[in-house]
N, C-alpha and C positions, 0 to 999 in steps of 0.2 A: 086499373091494372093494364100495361103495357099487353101490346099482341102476344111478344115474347113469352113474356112471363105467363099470360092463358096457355100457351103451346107449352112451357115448359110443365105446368101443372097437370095439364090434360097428358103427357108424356110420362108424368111421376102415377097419375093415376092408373094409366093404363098397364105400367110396368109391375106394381103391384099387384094388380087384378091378375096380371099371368103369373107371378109367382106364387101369389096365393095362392094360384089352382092347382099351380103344380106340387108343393106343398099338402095341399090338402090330397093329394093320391097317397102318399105316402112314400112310407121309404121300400117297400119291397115293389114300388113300381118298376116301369122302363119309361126312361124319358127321352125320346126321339133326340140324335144327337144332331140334327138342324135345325130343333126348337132351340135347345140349349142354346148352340152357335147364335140364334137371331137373339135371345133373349140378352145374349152376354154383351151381343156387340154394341145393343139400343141400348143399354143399360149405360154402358160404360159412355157412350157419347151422350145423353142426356147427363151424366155425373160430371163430366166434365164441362158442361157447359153452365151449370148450376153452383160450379166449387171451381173458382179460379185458380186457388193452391193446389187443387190437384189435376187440373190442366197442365200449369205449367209442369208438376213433376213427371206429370206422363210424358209430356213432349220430350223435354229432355233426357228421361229415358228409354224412352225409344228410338233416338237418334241413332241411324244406322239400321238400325232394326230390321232382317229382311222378310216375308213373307205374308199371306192374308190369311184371312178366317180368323180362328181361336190361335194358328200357332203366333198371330203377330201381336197377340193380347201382352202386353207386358206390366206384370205385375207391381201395386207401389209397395214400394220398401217399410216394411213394417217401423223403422224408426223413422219415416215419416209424419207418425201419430204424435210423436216425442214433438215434432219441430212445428207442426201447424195443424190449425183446424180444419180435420177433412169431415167434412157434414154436407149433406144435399139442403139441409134445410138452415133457418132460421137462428139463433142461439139461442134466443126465447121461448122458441117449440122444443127444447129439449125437455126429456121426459124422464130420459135414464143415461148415467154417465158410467162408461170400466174404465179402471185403468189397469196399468202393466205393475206388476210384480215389481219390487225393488227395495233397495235399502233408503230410507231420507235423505239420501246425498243426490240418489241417482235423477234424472229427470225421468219422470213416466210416462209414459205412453198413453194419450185420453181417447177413449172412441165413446162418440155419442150415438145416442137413438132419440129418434123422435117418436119411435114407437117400437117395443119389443114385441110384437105379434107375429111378426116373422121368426123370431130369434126361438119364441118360445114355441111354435111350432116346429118347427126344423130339429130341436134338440128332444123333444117329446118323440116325435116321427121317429129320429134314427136311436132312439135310446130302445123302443118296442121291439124294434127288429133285434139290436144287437148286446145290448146293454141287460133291460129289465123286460125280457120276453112272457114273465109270469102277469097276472089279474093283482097278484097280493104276494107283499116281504115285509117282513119284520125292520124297517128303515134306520141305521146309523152312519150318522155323519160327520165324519173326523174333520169337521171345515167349520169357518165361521156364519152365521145367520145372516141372512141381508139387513137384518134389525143391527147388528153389531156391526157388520163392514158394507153397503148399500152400494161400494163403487168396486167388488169381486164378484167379477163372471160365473165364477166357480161356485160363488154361493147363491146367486141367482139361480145356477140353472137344475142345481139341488132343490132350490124350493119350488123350482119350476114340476119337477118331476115329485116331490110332495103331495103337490097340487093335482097330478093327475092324477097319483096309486092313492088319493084319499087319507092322505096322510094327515092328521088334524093334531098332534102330541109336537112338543119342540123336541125335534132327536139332532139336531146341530150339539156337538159336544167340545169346541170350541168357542170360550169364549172369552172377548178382550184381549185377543193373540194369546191364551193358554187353554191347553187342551186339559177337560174336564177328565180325568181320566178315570177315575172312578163312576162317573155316570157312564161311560163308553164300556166299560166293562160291567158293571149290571143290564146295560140295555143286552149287551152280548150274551149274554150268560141268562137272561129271562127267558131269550127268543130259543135259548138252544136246549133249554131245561123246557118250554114249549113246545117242540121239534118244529118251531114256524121255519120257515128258508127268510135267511138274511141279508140286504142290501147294505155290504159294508162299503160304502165309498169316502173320498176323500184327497185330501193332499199330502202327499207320500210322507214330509216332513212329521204328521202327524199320528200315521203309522209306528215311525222310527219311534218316536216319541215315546207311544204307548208301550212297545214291546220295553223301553229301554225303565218304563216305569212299574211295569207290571210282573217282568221278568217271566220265568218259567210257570209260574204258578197260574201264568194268564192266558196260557196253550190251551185251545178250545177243538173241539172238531165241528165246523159250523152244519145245519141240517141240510139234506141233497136238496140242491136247485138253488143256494146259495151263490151270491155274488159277490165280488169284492174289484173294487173300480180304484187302482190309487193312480193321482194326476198331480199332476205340475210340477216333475225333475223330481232327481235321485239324490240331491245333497240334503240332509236333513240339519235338527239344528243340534241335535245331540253329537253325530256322526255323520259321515256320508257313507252311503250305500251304491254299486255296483248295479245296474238295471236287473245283469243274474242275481244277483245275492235279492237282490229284492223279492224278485221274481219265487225263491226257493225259501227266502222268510218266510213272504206269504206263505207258502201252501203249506212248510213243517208246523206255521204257530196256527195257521187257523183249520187247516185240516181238511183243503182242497184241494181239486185236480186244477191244472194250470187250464184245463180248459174254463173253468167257472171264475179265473183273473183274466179280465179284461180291460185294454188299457185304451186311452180314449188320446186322440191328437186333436188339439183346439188351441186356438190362443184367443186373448182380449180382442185384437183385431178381427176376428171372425164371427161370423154368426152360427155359422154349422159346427158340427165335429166330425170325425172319421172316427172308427174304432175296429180294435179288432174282430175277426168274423171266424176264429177257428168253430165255431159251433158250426159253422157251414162249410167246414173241411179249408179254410184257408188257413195255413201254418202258422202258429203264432211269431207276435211282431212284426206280423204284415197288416195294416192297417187298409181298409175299405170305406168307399166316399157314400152315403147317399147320394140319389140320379143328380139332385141341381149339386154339384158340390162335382167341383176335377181339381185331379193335382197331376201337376207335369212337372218334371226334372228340365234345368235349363241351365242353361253354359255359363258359367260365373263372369266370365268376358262378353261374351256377346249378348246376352237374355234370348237368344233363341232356344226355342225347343228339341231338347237329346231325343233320342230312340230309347227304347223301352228295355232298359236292363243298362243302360249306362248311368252312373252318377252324374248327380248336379246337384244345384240348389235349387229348392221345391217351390212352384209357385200354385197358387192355390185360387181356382175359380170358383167362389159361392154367390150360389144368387141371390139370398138372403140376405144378404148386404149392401140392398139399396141404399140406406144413410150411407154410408162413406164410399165404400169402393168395393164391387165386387169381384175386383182383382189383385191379390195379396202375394207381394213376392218376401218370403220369409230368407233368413240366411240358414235355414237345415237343412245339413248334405242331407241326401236319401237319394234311392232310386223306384223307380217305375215302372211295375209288370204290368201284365195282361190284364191278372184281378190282383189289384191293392197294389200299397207302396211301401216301404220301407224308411224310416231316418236313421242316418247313421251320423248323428250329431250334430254340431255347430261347424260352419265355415268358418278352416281357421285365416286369422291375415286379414289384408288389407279388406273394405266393401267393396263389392263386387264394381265394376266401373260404372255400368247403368243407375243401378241403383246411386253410386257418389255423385253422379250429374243430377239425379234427381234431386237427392238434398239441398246439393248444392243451390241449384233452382231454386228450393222452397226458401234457403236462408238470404237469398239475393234478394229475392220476390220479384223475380225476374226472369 
């Protein structure tokens, strides 16, 4: 083994060792913002010295780029994943592969791990705080099993939290892309005729789904301390639904307060999530990071970083994401407060300019 390569190992290992530690505090820590800053910047240059495609896409998007610290951190373009393999390691040390959402036309997005230990810490950590702050729920899950779909995040990170509230029963109720809907409505109806409190989560599509199979007759009011989590976009496959309409489905058909729906912002590319935190008086639809996790609004022209209360497009620092990159620049407008951020959708038009030099970089390989 080359020198290099001992320095880059002894670098991967050491990077790890601190986000693990920081990780294992938890999500209702404080995490020193000149750890964070040192953490992000070794990270990011140990990443790129070890993944040549994602050297080049950073260089090129960062051209012109003006400032230091975290504000000159420039995020890689999530349809980077689509065009090349961003991994710090090996292809043979792969352990677990997500991909991106889509129809069989579309190309998808691949992000590898060579180990989810980060991933499932990080999403366990901030679900405690924000998500499933109770010991025990009655668990249903409008999503598919990792046994049925092994390359959805969404259903990993379901059995992930399975796994830690002790969940040993198969409550996935999706399966082979159709939603079981009569077992979704006996687990509901057991847990509320039990008065247990109910973890209803899942993929909104699946929601829509059910109300649209169940009809009236399937209005429940769920037990106090109930949860209902729905993710991944508001088009369903029966109908599309409004973020409010959803928002007020929810609570008329299941019988909650909007504070007990809690919506969670994460994609494939990412390891962490943010979620909303009105149980700790933040307004809903404002979404909050755990400590290793920053999102900053930045200028769709230039990728530098706005001031706090102006729009841009969100770029998104997790440190959990030492396998690829733990600087993710998404194209969701939103903006950026004091506590928590906001999206206010998709960037419409052309890709941002940063970001198309970057692709571009990755499709030249150059």
């Amino acid at each position: 083994m080359s020198e290099s390569s001992v320095s880059a190992s002894r670098t991967r290992d050491e990077l790890y060792a601190r986000v693990r530690a920081v990780l294992s505090r938890g999500a209702n820590a404080q995490m020193d913002c000149r750890e964070f800053e040192s953490i992000t910047l070794e990270a990011i240059a140990w990443q790129r010295s070890v993944c040549p495609a994602l050297d080049r896409a950073l260089s090129a998007a960062s051209d012109g780029l003006v400032g230091e610290g975290l504000d000159a951190v420039v995020g890689l373009a999530t349809d980077a994943f689509k065009t090349a393999r961003i991994a710090t390691f090996a292809p043979e040390r792969e352990a677990r592969v997500f991909y991106t959402s889509g129809t069989t036309r579309d190309v998808r997005g691949r992000h590898a791990f060579e180990t989810t230990e980060l991933y499932e810490t990080a999403a366990i950590a901030a679900a405690r705080r924000w998500l499933l702050p109770e010991a025990r729920y009655r668990f249903v899950f409008l999503a598919e099993s990792e046994e049925d779909n092994p390359h959805s995040s969404l259903g990993a990170m379901l059995a992930m939290f399975a796994r830690a509230w002790g969940v040993t029963d198969n409550v996935f109720c999706v399966e082979k892309s159709s939603l079981d809907v009569a077992k979704a409505r006996a687990m509901i109806d057991r847990a509320v005729a039990d008065g247990e409190r109910v973890a209803l989560l899942g993929a909104t599509f699946a929601f829509v789904h059910y109300w649209d199979a169940v009809g009236a007759e399937g209005d429940v009011r769920l037990p106090m301390g109930s949860v209902v989590m729905p993710t991944g976009g508001f088009k369903g496959r029966s109908r599309e639904l409004a973020p409010d309409e959803l928002m007020r489905e929810i609570q008329e058909r299941f019988g909650v307060a909007r504070v007990q729906v809690v919506q969670e912002y994460g994609m494939t590319e990412l390891s962490s999530q943010a979620y909303e935190a009105h149980r700790e008086g933040v307004e809903p639809g404002r979404y909050v990071c755990p400590p290793w996790m920053r999102v900053d609004a930045v200028d769709p022209e230039t990728l530098e970083v706005l001031p706090r209360g102006e729009e841009g497009i969100l770029r998104v620092i997790d440190l959990a994401n030492l396998g690829s990159c733990v600087a993710i620049q998404t194209a969701d407008l939103g903006v950026v407060y004091e506590r928590g951020f906001v999206v206010n959708g998709r960037m419409p038009g052309a890709t941002p300019r940063g970001c198309a030099r970057a692709l571009d970089a990755l499709l030249s390989g150059s």
